[in-house]
C-alpha positions in Angstrom: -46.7 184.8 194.8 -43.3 184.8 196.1 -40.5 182.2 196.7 -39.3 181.2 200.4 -36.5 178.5 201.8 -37.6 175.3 202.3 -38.2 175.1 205.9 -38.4 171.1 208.1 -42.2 172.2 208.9 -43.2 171.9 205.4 -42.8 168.7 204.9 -46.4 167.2 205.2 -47.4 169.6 203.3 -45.0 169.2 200.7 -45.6 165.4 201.1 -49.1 166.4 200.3 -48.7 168.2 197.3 -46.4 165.3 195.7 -48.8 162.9 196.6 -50.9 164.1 193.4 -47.7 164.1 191.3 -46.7 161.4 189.2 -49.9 158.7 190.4 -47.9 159.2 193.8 -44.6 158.3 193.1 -42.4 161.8 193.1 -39.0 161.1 194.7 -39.1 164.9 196.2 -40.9 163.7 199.5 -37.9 160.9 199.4 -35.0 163.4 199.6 -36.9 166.6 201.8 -35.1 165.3 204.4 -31.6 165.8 202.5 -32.6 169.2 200.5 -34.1 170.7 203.5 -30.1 171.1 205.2 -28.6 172.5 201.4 -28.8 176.2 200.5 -30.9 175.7 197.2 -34.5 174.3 198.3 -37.9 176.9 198.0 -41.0 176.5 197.8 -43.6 179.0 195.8 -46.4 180.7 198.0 -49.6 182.0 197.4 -52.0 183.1 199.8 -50.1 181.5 202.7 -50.4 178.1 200.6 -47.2 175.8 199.6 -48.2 175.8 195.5 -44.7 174.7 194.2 -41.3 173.9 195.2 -37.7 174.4 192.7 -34.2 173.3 194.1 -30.7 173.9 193.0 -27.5 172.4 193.8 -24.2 173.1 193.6 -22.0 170.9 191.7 -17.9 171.2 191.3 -16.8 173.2 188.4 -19.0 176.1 189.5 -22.4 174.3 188.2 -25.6 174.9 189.3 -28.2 171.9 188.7 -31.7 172.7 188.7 -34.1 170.2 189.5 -37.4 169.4 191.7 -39.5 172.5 190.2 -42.9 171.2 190.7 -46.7 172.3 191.0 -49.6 171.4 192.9 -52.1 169.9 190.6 -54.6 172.7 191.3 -52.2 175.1 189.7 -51.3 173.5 187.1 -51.9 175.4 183.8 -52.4 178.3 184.9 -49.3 180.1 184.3 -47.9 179.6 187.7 -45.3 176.8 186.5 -44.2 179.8 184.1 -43.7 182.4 187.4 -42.1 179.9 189.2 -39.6 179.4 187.2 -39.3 183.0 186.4 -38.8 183.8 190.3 -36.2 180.8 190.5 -34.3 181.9 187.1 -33.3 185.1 189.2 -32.5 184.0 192.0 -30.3 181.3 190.6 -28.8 183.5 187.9 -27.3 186.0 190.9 -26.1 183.2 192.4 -21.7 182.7 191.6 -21.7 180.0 188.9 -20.0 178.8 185.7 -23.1 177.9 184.3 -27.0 176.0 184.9 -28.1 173.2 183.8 -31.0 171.0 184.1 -32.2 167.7 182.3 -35.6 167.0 180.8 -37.4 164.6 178.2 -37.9 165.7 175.1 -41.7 165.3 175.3 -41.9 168.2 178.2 -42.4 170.9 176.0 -43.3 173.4 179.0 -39.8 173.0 180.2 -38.0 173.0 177.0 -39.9 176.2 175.7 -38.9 178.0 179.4 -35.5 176.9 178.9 -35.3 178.2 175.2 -36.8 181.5 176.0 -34.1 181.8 178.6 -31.3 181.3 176.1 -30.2 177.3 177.7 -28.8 175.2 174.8 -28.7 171.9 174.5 -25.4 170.1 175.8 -26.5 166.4 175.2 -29.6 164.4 174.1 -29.5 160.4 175.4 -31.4 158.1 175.3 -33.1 156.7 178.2 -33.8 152.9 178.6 -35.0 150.7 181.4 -34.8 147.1 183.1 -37.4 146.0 185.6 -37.1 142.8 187.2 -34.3 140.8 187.8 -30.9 138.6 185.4 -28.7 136.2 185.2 -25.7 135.9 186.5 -22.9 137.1 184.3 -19.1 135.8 184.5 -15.8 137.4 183.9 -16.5 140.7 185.7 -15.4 142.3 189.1 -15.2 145.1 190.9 -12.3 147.3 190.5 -10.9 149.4 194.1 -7.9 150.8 191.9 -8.7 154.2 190.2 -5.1 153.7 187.8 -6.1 150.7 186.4 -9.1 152.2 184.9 -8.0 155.7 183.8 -7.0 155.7 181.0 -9.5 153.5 179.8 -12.1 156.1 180.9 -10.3 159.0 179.4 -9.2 158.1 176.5 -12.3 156.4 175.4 -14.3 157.7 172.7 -17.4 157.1 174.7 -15.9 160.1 177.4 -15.5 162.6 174.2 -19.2 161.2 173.1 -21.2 161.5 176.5 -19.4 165.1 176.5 -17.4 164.4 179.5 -20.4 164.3 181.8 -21.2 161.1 184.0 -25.4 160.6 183.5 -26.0 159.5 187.3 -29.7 159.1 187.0 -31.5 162.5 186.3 -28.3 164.3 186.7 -25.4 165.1 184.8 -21.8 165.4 186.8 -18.8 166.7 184.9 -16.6 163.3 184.8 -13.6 165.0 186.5 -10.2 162.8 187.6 -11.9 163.8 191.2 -15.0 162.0 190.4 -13.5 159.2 189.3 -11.6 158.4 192.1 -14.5 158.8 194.3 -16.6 156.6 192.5 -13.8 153.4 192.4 -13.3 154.5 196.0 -17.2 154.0 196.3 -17.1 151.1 195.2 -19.3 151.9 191.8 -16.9 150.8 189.4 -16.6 147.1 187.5 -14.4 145.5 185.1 -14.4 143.1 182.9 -10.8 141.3 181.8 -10.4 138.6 179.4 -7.2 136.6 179.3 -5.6 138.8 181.9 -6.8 142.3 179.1 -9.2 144.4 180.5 -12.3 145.1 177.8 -14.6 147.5 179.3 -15.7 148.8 182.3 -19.0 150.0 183.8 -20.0 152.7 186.6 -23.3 151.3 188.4 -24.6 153.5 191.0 -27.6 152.5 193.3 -30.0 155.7 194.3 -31.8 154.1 196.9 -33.9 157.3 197.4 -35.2 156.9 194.4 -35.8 153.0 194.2 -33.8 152.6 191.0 -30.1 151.7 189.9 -28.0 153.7 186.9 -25.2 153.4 184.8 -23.6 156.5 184.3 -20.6 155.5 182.3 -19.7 152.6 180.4 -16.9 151.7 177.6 -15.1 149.0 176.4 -15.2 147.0 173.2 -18.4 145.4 171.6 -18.6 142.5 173.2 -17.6 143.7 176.6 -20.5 146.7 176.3 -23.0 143.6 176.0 -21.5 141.6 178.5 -21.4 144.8 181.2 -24.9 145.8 180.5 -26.2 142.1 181.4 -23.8 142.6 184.6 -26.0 145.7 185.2 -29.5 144.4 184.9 -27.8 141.3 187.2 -26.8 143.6 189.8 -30.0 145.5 189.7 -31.7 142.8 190.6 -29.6 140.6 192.9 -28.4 143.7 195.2 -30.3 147.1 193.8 -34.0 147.4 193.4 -35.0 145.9 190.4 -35.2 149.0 188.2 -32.3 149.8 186.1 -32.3 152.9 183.5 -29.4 153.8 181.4 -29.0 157.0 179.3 -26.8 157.0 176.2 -26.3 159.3 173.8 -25.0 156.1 171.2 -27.8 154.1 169.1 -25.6 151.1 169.2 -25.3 151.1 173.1 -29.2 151.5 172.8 -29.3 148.6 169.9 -27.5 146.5 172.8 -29.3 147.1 175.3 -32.7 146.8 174.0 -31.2 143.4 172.9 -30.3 142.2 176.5 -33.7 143.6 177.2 -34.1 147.3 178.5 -36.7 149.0 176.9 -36.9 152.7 175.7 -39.0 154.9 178.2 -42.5 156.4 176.4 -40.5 159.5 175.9 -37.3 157.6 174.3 -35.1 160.5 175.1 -33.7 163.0 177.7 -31.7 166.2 177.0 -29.8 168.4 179.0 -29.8 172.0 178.9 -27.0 174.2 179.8 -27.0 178.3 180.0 -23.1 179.8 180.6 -21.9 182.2 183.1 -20.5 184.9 180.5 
């Protein structure tokens, strides 16, 4: 078995594999299109036959995420998972980086072993919570187009120190830099709530239309604006997103809240992300 680029003909047969993944609803047939033009999509062969697939990305900072390692169902435990990973770990590790990381649920134990015998640590555990369906309107908040009015907020925040300076865009973990925050006001993503002219929170929403879902990657603000904003969210998820909102949060009161305004803790209740430095 070896490991190849990622080449536009494979997509059917990709496609194909997926299908069997997840009762048929792996985003990786929803992004070939995208992964197929960056540097860090392969696919594992055996015998002439597509039995796996691994992707990296680069990220700024010098980051490498990992992500999209999968199996065709008829290899599944059989060790090949194992070898995959083993064939992407050096190919990835020769690669110039400041360090790889990858997220996972705590209840994958395949993963978290593979990672723990390759010396990743642990750099956050979240919870992961989600909305489907659709909410009511919320008042007092609005989209802010002015990166200054919302820095300091952001930076200063406790929740900035807490999430470990990382913005949780759905499965992914970006370093929160003063770059990224400017894109995503720029973008569009970012919302406000103000109360008697005071502004009390603010919330990141993006919408990963890939993927059929909406996220929050950031939020902070005072009690009663974090309530307020995550109603906002499961609004907005709704009324201009797909219905399917997830948040990840490494605070049980955030979770407390937003089970409250009713999101729901997935099966696996947690997430982690693992992180292995360049020394």
């Amino acid at each position: 078995m070896h490991l190849e680029k990622v080449e536009p003909g494979d997509k059917e047969e990709i496609k194909a594999m997926c299908s069997h993944i997840w009762d048929g609803n792996d985003y990786v047939p929803e992004v070939f299109d995208e992964w197929v033009k960056e540097e860090g999509f392969y696919k594992a062969i055996s015998k002439e036959k597509i039995i796996g697939v691994c992707k990296y990305s680069r990220r700024p900072g010098g980051i490498l995420w990992l992500e999209g390692l999968r199996i065709h169902p008829d290899y599944q435990g059989k060790g090949y998972g194992s070898d995959v990973a083993d064939l992407f770990h050096r190919i990835v590790i020769n690669k110039e980086h400041t360090a790889l990381r990858f997220m996972t649920d705590v209840t994958n134990k395949k993963s978290i072993h593979l990672a723990e015998k390759r010396d990743f640590t642990t750099l956050i555990e979240l919870y992961h919570l989600e909305f489907q369906g659709r909410g009511r309107p919320v008042d007092g908040v609005r989209r802010e187009t002015d990166p200054e009015a919302v820095r300091d907020m952001v930076f200063s925040s406790p929740e900035y120190h807490g999430y470990e300076m990382l913005y949780i865009s759905n499965w992914e973990a970006k370093e929160f830099t003063e770059e990224l925050l400017e894109e995503e006001v720029k973008a569009g993503n970012c919302y406000c709530y103000v109360m008697e002219g005071e502004l009390q929170g603010v919330l990141f929403i993006n919408h990963h239309q890939a993927y059929g879902r909406v996220s929050i990657p950031f939020m902070a603000g005072t009690q009663d604006a974090v309530d307020i904003l995550i109603r906002y969210a499961i609004w907005w998820s709704g009324d201009k997103g797909d219905g399917f909102l997830l948040l990840k949060t490494p605070f049980q009161e955030v979770k407390d809240r937003a089970e409250k305004a009713g999101m729901e803790l997935a099966g696996f209740r947690k997430v982690k992300v693992f992180q292995l430095e360049n020394e």
